[in-house]
C-alpha angles and dihedrals in degrees: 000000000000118000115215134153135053096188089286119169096250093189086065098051097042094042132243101290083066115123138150114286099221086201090064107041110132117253093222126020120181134202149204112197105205122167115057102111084054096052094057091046094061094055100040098249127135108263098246086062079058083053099047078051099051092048085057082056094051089054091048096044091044090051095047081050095064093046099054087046096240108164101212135025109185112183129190101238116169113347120206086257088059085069083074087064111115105276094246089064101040088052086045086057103045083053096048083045090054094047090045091052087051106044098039103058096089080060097056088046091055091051102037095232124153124233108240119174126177131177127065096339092172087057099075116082123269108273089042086064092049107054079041089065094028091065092031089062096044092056105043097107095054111106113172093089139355117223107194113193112203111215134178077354129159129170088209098057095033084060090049090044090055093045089051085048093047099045089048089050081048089047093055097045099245088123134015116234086242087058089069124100142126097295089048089045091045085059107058092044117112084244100054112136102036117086122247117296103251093196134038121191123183108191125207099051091284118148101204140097085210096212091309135159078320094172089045101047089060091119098011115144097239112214119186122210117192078196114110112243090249097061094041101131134194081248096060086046091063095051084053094052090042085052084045095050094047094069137091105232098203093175079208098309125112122257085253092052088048100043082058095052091056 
């Protein structure tokens, strides 16, 4: 994984001729969207009003996604440590999840993007998981871009989860252990089928990957924003696909090996 970033402004550096290359937009781009409490701190707001914000990033960012034809957006929602927030703020979130569900589906029509969620899912209250479904079946259909919310979602858990899967598989003889290896694990993961996420972006000047998509990310390109999530633009997401574009991605191999591959 290579780490870049730091929310620099890559047109600068690159000078002003720089653009996107279309040919070299990531299929799959994932994000943790860190920074919303603090955004409403800073402004003396109560923290769900940094989540309602937040929610008006994520449209902007998933739109500015389509455009630019990548295939997968994959964002870090509401993890399984979130459940220690103080109650008033879990339940706050879980509304603002179930309004946001609501309100946006019009967004992901005229996009044609289709509704994704991983994690435990069985986790969310009740009528979190239905408009979930609810969405996710309304969208089906929609084929332009997947956006995948992750909710109640750890890597951690998600890796112990596939290796129970896959041992209980072992136990009743439907596979042999010698059977398992990174494609069967691959397999049994909440993401399969979606490809490996290219690019990863934190947002708010954060370096972790706070227990996310920890198997996926394996050779993921890695961009830091000091930007609050809230007040991630199109624009920012730009800066992070021109970093993205300005590096050599070796998947282990040298430059010469790669140059003969091309």
């Amino acid at each position: 994984m290579a780490v870049y970033g730091q929310g620099r402004e890559m047109r600068q550096i690159l000078g002003p001729m720089s653009t996107l290359d279309p040919s070299r937009i990531p299929a799959h781009v994932a994000i943790i969207m860190d920074g919303n409490g603090r955004w409403a701190r800073k402004r003396g707001l109560i923290r769900s009003l940094g989540h309602e914000n937040g929610v008006d990033a994520l449209r902007r960012i998933a739109t500015r996604s389509a455009e630019l034809g990548i295939r997968y957006l994959t964002v870090y929602a509401f993890s399984t440590e979130n459940w220690q927030r103080p109650r008033a703020e879990v339940d706050a979130l879980m509304g603002i999840l179930v309004s946001a569900l609501k309100k946006e589906l019009k967004t992901l029509k005229d996009n044609n993007i289709r509704l994704n969620a991983i994690g435990d899912l069985d986790s969310l209250p009740k009528q979190c998981r239905k408009e979930l479904e609810e969405v996710r079946s309304k969208t089906a259909s929609h084929t332009h871009m997947t956006l995948t919310l992750a909710l109640s979602y750890s890597a951690r858990e998600e890796l112990v989860r596939a290796a129970r899967t896959l041992a209980e598989a072992a136990v009743a003889g439907t596979i042999a252990p010698a059977d398992i290896d990174a494609t069967l694990l691959r397999s049994a993961l909440y993401s399969h089928p979606l490809p490996d996420p290219d690019l990863l972006i934190r947002t708010s000047g954060e370096y972790r990957i706070s227990n996310y998509l920890l198997w996926q990310i394996a050779y993921a390109e890695l961009y830091f924003s000091d930007k609050l999530w809230p007040d991630f633009t199109a624009d920012d997401l730009d800066l992070a696909l021109l970093d993205y574009q300005s590096r050599d991605r070796r998947f282990g191999l040298t430059q010469e090996q790669l140059n003969a591959l091309s």
